[in-house]
C-alpha positions in Angstrom: 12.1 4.4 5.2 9.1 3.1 7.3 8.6 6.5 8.9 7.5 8.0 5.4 4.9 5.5 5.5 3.4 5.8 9.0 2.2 9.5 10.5 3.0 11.9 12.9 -0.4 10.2 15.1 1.6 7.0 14.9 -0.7 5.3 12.4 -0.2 3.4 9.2 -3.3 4.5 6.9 -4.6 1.3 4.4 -3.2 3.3 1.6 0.2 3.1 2.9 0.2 -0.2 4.3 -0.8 -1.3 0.9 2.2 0.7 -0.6 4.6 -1.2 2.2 3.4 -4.5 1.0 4.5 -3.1 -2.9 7.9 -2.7 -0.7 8.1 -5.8 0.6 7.1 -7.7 -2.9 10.0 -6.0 -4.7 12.6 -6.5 -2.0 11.5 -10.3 -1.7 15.6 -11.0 -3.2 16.7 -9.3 -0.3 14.9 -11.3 2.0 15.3 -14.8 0.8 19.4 -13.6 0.6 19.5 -12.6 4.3 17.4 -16.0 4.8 20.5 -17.9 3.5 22.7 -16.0 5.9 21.2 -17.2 9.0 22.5 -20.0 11.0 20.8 -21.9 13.7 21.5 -21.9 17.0 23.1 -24.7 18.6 20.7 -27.6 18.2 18.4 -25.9 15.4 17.9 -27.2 12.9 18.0 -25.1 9.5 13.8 -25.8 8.5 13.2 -24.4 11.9 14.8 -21.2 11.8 13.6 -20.7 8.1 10.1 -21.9 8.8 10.4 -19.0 11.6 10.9 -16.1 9.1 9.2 -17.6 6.3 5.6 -17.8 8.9 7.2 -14.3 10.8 6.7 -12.9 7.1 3.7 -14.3 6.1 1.9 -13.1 9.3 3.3 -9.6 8.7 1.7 -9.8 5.1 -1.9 -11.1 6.2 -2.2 -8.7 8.9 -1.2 -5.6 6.2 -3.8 -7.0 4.1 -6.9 -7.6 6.8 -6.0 -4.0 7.5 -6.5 -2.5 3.9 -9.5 -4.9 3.4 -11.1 -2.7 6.6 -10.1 0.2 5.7 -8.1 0.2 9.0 -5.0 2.2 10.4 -2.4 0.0 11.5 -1.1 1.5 15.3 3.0 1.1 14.5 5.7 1.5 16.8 9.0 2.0 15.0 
């Protein structure tokens, strides 16, 4: 599905990467599901490995939206 979103040059234009965070938002369910299904490693414990996606996640969001705030293509490798 990503590849829709991201040209032939390799690039993710602002407009798309602000359609991709739409994506994320409305699959949020999804994520917070497959959150549930994780399970720590052998001396994890459970706030780690969720703080890990949860900050992962947030990351990915911030760095969509410093790109459409610039008006800047986002380089993807997928």
């Amino acid at each position: 599905m990503l590849e829709v979103l991201v040209g032939k040059d390799g690039k993710m234009s602002p407009r798309n990467a602000e359609r991709f965070l739409r994506m994320l938002a409305e699959r949020e369910p999804v994520f917070e599901a497959n959150l549930k299904k994780v399970k720590p490693a052998r001396g994890e414990m459970w706030a780690e490995v969720e703080k890990y996606f949860r900050d992962k996640y947030e990351r990915l969001k911030a760095f969509l939206r410093q790109a459409i705030d610039r008006k800047e293509s986002v380089q993807c490798s997928l």
